[in-house]
C-alpha positions as CSV (number, residue, x, y, z in Angstrom):
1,X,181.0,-138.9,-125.0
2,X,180.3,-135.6,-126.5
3,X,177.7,-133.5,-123.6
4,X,174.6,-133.5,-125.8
5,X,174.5,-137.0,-125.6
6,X,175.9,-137.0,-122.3
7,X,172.5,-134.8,-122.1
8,X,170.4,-137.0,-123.9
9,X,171.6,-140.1,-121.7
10,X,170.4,-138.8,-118.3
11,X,167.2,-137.5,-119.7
12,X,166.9,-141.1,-120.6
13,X,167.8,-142.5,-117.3
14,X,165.6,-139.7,-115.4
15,X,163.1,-141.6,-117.8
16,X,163.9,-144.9,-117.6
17,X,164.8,-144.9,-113.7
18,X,167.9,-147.0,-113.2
19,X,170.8,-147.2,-115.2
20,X,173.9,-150.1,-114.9
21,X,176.8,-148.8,-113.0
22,X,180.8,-149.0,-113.8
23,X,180.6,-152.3,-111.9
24,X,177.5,-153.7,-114.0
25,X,174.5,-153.4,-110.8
26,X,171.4,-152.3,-112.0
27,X,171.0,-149.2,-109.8
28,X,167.1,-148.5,-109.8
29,X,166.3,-144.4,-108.6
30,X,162.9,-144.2,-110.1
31,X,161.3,-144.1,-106.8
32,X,163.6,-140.9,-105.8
33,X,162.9,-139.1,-109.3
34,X,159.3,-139.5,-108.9
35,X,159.3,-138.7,-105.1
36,X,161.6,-135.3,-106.5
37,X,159.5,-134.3,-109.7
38,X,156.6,-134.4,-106.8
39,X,157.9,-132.7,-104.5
40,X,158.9,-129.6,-106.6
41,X,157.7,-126.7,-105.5
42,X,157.0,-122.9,-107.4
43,X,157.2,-120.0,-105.2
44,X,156.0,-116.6,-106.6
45,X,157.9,-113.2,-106.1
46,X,157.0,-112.5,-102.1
47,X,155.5,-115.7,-101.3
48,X,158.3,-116.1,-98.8
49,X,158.6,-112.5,-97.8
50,X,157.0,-113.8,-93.9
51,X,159.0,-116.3,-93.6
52,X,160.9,-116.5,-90.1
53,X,163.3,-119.6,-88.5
54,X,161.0,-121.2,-86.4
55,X,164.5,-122.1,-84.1
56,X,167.5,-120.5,-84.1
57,X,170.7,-121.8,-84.0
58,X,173.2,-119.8,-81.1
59,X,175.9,-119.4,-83.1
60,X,176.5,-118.2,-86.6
61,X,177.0,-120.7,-89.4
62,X,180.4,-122.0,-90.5
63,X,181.2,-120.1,-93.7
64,X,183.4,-121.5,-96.9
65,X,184.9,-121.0,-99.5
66,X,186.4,-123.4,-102.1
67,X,187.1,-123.6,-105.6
68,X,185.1,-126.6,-106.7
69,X,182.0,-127.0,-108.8
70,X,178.3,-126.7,-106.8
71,X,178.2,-130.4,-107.4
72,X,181.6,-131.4,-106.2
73,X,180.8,-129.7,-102.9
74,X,177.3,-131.3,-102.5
75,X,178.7,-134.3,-102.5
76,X,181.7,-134.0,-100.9
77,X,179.5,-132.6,-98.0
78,X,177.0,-135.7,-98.4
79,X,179.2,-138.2,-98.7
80,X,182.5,-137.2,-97.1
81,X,181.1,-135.1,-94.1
82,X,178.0,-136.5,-93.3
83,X,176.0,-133.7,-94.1
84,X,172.1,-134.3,-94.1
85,X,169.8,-132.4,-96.6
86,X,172.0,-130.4,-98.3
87,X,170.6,-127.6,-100.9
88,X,172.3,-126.2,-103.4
89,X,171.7,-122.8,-105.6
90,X,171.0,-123.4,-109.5
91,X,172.6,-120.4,-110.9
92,X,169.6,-120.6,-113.4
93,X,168.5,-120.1,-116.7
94,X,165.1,-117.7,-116.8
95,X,163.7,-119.3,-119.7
96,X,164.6,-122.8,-120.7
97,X,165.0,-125.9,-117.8
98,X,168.0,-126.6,-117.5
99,X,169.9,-123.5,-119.6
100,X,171.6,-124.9,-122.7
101,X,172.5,-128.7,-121.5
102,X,170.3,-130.5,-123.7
103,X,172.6,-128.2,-126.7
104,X,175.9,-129.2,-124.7
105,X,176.2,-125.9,-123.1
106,X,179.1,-125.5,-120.6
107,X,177.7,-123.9,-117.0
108,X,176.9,-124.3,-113.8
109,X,173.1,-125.1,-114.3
110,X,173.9,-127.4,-117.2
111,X,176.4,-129.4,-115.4
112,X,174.0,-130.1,-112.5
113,X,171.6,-130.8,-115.0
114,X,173.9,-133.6,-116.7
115,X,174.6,-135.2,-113.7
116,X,171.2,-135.7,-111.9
117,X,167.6,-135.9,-112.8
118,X,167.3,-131.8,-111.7
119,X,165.8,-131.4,-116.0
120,X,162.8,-133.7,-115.0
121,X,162.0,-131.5,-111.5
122,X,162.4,-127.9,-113.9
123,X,160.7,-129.1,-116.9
124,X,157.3,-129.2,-115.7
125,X,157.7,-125.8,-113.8
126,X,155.9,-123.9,-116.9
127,X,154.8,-120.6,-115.2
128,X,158.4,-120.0,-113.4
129,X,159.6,-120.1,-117.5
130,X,156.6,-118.4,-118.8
131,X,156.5,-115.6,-116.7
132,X,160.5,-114.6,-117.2
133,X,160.0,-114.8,-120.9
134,X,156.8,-112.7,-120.3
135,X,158.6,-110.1,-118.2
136,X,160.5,-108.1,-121.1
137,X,163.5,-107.1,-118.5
138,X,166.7,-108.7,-118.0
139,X,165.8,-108.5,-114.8
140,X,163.8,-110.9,-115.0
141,X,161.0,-112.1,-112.1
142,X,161.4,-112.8,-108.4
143,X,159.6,-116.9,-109.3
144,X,161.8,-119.5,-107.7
145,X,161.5,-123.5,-108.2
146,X,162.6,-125.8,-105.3
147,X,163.2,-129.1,-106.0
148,X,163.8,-131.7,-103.2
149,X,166.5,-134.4,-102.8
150,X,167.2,-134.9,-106.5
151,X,169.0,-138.0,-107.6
152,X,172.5,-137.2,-108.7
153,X,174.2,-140.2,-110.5
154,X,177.2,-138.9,-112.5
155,X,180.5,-137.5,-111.1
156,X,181.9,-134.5,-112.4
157,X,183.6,-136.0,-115.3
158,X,180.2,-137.3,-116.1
159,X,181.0,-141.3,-115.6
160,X,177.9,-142.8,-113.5
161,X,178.2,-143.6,-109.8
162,X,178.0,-147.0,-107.8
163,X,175.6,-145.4,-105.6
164,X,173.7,-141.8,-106.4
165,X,173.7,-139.5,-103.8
166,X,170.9,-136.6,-103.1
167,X,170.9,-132.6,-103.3
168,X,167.9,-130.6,-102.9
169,X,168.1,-127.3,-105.3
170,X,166.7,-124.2,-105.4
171,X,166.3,-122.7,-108.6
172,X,166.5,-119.1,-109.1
173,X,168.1,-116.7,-111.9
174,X,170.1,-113.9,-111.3
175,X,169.4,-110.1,-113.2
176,X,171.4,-111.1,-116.6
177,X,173.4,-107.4,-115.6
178,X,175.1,-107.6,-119.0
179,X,172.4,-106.9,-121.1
180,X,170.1,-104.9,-118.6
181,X,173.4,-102.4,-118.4
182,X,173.9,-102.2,-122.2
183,X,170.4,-101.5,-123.1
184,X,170.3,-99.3,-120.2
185,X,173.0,-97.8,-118.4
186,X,171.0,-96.3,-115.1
187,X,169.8,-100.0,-113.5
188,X,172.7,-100.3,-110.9
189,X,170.7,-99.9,-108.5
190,X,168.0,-102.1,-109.3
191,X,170.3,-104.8,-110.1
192,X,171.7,-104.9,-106.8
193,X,167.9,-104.3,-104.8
194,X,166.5,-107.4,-107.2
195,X,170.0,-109.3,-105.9
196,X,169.5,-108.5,-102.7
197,X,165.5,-109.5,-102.6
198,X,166.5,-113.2,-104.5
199,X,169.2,-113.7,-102.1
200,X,166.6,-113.4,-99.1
201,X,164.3,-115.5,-101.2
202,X,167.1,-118.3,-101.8
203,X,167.8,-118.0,-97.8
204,X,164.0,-118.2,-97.2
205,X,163.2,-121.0,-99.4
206,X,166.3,-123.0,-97.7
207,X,165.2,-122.2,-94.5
208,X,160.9,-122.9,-95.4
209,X,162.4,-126.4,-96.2
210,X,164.8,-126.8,-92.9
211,X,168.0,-127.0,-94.3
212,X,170.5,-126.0,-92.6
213,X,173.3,-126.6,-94.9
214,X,173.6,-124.8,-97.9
215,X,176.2,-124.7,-101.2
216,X,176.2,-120.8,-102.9
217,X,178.4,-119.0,-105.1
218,X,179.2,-116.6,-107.6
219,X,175.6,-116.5,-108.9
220,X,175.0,-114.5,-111.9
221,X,178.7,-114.0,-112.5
222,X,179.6,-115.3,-115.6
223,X,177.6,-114.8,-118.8
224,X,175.1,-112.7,-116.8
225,X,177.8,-110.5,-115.9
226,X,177.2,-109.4,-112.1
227,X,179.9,-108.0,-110.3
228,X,181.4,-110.8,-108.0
229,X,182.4,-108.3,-105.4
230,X,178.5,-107.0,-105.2
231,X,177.6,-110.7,-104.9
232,X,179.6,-112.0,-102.4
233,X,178.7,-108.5,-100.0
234,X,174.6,-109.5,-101.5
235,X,175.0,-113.0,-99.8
236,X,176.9,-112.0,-96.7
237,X,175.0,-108.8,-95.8
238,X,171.6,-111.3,-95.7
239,X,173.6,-113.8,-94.1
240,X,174.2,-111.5,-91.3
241,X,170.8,-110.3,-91.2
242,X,168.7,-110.7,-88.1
243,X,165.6,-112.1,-89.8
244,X,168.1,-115.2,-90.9
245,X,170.6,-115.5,-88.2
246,X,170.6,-118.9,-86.5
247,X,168.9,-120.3,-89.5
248,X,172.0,-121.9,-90.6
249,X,174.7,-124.0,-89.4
250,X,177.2,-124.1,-92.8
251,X,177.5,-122.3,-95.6
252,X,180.0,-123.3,-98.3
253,X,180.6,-120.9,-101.4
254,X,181.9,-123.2,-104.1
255,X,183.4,-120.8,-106.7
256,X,184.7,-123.0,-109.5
257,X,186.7,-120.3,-111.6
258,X,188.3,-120.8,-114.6
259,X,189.3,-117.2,-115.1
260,X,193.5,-116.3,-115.1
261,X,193.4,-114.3,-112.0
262,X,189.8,-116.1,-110.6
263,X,188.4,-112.9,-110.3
264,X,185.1,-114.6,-108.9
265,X,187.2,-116.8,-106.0
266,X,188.8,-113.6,-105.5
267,X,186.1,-111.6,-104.5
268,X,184.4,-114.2,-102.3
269,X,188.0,-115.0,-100.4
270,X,187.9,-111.4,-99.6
271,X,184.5,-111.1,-98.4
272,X,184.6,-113.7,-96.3
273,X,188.1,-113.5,-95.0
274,X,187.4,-113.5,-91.7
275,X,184.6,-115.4,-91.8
């Protein structure tokens, strides 16, 4: 099945809510899309600046990294490890739901959109999308979307499951770098504060909602063109940070990299080598 109509087919079911599985059961989720596109939740840049754990874990969390897809790990770590409430990062588009999936795009926001009912939860969201197409900056704006325990009922080759299984995701772009460089060569710096302000924002919102388990990763480092070094040192310098320590108890970094050398696993292995 080519992916727009992969695309098409689980805006349907998002729509519909149920689908038939491989084995022919009617498997009915419209009570969990409903209960998600509810739930969703817009923060605005420093709406989450207070935000403290209310208890803190003694120990550090346990910190991963692996070379799947975010939505091989979620459910590896749902279904495999027993993990409750996991949340997961949308490496996002800043102005369209979803990126490109309903086009039959190819990344990491579109294949979470293809195999859930995340398009449904993001669609509504207009001011997180109208206000980064507002901003004029390829930085775009500090607005972040959470959405909780979204059904997700395709595996990663996109066939439906027996039973769905539930990640809550946070939806948050990172500065496209790319084109804020080209256009203007003197933003290093504010590429890596507004990284380092989103990443507290992420770690916020996961911890405002009380997960405890979360699935990052090389956020911004494709067609936005961050440096995965700078990322990786980003995510563990706020890690580390007092404000959030003992506000987590895992971490996994699921750097799915297609690159020769995986210069995006790379970096993340090395930051976190002795993790």
């Amino acid at each position: 099945m080519k992916l727009t109509s992969v695309a098409a087919d689980t805006v349907q079911i998002g729509s519909r809510g149920e689908y038939t599985s491989p084995s022919g059961a009617t498997v009915h989720i419209r009570d969990r899309v409903l209960a998600a596109v509810k739930g969703t939740v817009l923060y605005r840049p420093g709406s989450l600046d207070a935000w403290e754990p209310k208890a803190r874990l003694d120990r550090p969390p346990v910190i991963e990294v692996t070379g799947e897809t975010t939505g091989a790990a979620g459910r590896r770590l749902v279904e495999r490890e027993g993990e409750a409430r996991v949340v997961a990062l949308n490496f996002a588009s800043a102005k369209n739901p979803g990126g490109g999936f309903l086009r039959g795009a190819k990344a990491q926001e579109e294949d979470l959109a293809r195999c859930s009912a995340l398009y449904a939860c993001l669609v509504a969201q207009r001011e997180y999308y109208d206000q980064n197409r507002a901003s004029g900056s390829f930085l775009y704006t500090d607005h972040l979307i959470y959405a909780p325990e979204v059904p997700f009922f395709r595996d990663e080759q996109h066939a439906l499951l027996e039973r769905p299984f539930a990640l809550s995701i946070i939806t948050m772009p990172a500065p496209n770098a790319g084109e804020a460089l080209r256009r203007d060569g003197s933003v290093d710096q504010d590429i890596r504060a507004t990284l380092e302000r989103r990443a507290a924002m992420v770690l916020a919102a996961a911890g405002a909602h009380e997960h405890r388990c979360l699935v990052l990763g090389a956020w911004g480092c494709g067609v936005f063109r961050n440096d995965p070094r700078e990322v990786a040192d980003v995510f563990a310098q706020a890690l580390d940070h007092p404000r959030f320590r003992g506000a987590f108890s895992r971490v996994v970094f699921a750097v799915y990299d297609r690159g020769d050398d995986q210069p995006n696993y790379r970096a993340f292995r090395e930051r976190f080598a002795s993790a």
